[in-house]
ChimeraX commands (.cxc) that place a marker at each C-alpha (Angstrom):
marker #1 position 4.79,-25.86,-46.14 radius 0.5
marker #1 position 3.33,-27.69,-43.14 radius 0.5
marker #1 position 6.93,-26.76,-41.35 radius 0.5
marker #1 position 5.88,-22.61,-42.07 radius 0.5
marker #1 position 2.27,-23.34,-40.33 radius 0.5
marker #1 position 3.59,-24.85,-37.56 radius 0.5
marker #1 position 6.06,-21.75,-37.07 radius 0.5
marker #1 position 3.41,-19.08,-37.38 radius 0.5
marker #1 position 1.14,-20.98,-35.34 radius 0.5
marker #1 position 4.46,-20.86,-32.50 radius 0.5
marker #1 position 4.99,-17.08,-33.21 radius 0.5
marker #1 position 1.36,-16.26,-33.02 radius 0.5
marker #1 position 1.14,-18.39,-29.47 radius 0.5
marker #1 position 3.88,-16.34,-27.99 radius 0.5
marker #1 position 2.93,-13.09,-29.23 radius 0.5
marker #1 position -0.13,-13.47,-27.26 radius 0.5
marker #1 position 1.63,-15.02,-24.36 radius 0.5
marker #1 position 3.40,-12.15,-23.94 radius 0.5
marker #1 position 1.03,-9.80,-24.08 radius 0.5
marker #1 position -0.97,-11.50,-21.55 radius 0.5
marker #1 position 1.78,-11.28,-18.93 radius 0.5
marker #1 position 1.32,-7.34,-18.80 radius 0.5
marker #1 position -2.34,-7.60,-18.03 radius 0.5
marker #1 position -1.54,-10.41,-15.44 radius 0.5
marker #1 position 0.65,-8.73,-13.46 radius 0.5
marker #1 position -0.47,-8.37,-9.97 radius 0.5
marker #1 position -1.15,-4.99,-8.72 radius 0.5
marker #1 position 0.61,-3.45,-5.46 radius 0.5
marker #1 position -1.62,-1.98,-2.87 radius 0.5
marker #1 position -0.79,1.35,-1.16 radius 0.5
marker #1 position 0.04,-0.59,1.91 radius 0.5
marker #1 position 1.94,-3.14,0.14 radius 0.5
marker #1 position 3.84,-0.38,-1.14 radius 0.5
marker #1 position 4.19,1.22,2.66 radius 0.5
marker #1 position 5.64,-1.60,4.38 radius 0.5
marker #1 position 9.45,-1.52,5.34 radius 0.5
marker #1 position 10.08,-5.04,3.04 radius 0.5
marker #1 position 9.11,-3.47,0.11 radius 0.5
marker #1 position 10.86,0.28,0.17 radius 0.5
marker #1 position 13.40,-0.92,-2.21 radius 0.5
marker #1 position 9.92,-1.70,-4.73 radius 0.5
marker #1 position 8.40,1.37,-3.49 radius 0.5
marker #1 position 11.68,3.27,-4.55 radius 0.5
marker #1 position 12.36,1.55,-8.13 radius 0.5
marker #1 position 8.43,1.81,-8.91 radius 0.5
marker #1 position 8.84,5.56,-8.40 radius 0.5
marker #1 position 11.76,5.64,-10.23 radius 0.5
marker #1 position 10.14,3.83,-13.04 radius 0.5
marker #1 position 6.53,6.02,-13.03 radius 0.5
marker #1 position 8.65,9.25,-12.89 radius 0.5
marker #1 position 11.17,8.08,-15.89 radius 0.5
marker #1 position 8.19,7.65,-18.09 radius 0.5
marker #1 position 4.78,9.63,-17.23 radius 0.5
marker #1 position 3.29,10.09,-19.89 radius 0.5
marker #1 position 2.88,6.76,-20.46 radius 0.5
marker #1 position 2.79,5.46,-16.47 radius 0.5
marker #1 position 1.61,8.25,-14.44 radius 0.5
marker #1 position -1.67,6.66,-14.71 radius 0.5
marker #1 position -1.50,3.01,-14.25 radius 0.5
marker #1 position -2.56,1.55,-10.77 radius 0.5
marker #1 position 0.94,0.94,-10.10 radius 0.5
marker #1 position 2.37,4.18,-10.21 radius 0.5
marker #1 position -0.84,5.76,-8.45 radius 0.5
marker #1 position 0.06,3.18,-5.66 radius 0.5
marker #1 position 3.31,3.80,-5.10 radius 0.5
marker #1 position 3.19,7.84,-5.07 radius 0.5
marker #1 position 0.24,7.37,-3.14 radius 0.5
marker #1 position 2.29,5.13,-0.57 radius 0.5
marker #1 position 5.13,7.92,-0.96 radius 0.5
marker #1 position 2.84,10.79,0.20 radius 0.5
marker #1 position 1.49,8.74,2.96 radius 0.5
marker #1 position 5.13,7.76,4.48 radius 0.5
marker #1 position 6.33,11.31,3.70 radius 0.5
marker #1 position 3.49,12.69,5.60 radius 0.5
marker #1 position 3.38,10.40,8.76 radius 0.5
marker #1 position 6.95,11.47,9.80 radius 0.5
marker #1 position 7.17,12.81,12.86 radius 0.5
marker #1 position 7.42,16.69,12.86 radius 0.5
marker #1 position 5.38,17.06,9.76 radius 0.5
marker #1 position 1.23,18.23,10.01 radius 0.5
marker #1 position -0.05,18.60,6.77 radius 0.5
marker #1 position -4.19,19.52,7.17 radius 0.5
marker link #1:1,2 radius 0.2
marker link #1:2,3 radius 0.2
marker link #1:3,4 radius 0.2
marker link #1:4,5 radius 0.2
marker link #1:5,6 radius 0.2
marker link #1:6,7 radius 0.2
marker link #1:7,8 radius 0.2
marker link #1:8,9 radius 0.2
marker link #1:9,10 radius 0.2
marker link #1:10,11 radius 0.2
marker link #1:11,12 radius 0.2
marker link #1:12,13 radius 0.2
marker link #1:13,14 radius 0.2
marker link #1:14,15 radius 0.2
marker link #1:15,16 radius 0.2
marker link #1:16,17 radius 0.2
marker link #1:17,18 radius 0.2
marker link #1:18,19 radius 0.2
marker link #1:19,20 radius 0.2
marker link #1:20,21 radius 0.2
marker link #1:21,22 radius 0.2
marker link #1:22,23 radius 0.2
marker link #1:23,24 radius 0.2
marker link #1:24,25 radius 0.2
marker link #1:25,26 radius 0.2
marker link #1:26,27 radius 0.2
marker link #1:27,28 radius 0.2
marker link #1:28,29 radius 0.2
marker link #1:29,30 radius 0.2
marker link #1:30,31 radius 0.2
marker link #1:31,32 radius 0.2
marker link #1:32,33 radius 0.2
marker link #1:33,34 radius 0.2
marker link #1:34,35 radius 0.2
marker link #1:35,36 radius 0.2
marker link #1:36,37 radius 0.2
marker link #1:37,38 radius 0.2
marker link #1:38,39 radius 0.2
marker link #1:39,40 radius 0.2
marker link #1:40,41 radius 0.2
marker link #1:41,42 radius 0.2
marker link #1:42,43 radius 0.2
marker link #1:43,44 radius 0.2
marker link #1:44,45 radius 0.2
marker link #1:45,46 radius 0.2
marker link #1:46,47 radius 0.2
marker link #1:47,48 radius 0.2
marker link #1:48,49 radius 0.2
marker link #1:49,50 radius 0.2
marker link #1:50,51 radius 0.2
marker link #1:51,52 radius 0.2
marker link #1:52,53 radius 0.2
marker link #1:53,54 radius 0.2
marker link #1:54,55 radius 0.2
marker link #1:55,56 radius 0.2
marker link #1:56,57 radius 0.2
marker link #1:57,58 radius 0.2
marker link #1:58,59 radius 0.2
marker link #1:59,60 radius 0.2
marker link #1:60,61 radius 0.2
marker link #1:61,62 radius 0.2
marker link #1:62,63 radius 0.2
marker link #1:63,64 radius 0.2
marker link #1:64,65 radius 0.2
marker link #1:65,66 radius 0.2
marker link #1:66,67 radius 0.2
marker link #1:67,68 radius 0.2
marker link #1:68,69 radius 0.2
marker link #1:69,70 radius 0.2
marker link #1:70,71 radius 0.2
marker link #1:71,72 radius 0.2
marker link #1:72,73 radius 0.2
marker link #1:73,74 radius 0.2
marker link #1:74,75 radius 0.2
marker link #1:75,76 radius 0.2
marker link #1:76,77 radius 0.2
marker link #1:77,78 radius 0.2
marker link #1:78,79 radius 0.2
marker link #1:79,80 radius 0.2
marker link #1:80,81 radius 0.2
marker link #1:81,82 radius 0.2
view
């Protein structure tokens, strides 16, 4: 009996663990997103928000990184967009 507890105590622990890690999760500037270190982020984040957007189009993730995308699309040279 005590042995059951002590397993649904464990379960219960990591269930909330997990969910935790989700709201944890740091969250990526627009500029993060625009520096040349982090394209291959900026490219699998956009990947990821476009895969799935009805659930992610909305996070501050995927607003970041389409945001950043706009920006470095924009700022090439040869492109005015007023």
């Amino acid at each position: 009996m005590f042995f059951l507890f002590v397993a649904a105590l464990g379960a219960a622990q990591t269930a909330c663990a997990e969910g935790q890690q989700g709201k944890d999760a740091k969250t990526h500037t627009v500029d993060w997103y625009m520096a040349p270190e982090n394209k291959a982020a900026l490219e699998a984040k956009l990947k990821e928000c476009r895969n799935n957007p009805g659930e992610l189009k909305n996070t501050a993730e995927c607003q970041n990184a389409v945001q950043a995308d706009l920006k470095l699309f924009t700022n090439q040279p040869g492109i005015n967009i007023r």
